[in-house]
Every structure is written in C-alpha cells, then in structure tokens.
C-alpha positions in Angstrom: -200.2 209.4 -86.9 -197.3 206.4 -86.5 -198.0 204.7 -83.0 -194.6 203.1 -83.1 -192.9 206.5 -81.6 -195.5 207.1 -79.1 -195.6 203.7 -78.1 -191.5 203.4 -78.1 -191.8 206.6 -75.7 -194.6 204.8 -73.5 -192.4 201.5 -73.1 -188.8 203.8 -72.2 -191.2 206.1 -69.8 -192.7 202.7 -67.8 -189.1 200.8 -68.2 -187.6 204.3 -66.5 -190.3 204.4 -64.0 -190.1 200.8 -63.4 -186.1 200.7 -62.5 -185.9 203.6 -60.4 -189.5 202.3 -58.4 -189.6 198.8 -58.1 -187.4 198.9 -55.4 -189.2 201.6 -53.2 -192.0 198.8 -53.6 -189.8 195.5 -52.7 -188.3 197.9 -49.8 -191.7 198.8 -48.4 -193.5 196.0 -48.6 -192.5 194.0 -45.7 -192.8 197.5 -43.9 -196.8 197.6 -45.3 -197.1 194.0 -44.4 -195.5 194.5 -40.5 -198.1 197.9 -40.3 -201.2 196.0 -41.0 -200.1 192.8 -38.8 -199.4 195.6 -35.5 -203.0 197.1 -36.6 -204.6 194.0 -37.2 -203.3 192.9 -33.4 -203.9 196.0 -31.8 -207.8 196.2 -33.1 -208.4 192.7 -32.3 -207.1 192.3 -28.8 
C-alpha cells in the first residue's frame, strides 16, 4: 500500500476544508467571545 496518495488526498481534503471554514471560525469568534462575556455578566450580577 503507497501512503503518498492517501496522504496527498488527506492534505487536499484538510486544505479544502480549511479554505472554505476558516472563515466561519474568524467570523464567529468575536460572536462566541461577546456570548460568553453577556453570560458571564448576567450569572455574576
């Protein structure tokens, strides 16, 4: 069994995941970040 095709198909896979994802992640993390801060307020008040 050659690893270099099943290795070539892992890296295009996580490289396709990565560009059409990473900026669902950049977009909601100030969201995630502004959630926990209201909850954080909200409990401790």
């Amino acid at each position: 069994m050659d690893l270099a095709p099943a290795t070539g198909l892992t890296i295009t896979f996580a490289t396709k995941y990565f560009n059409s994802h990473w900026y669902i992640l950049i977009v909601t993390l100030p969201y995630r970040f502004y959630y926990s801060e209201i909850l954080t307020t909200f409990y401790t008040s």
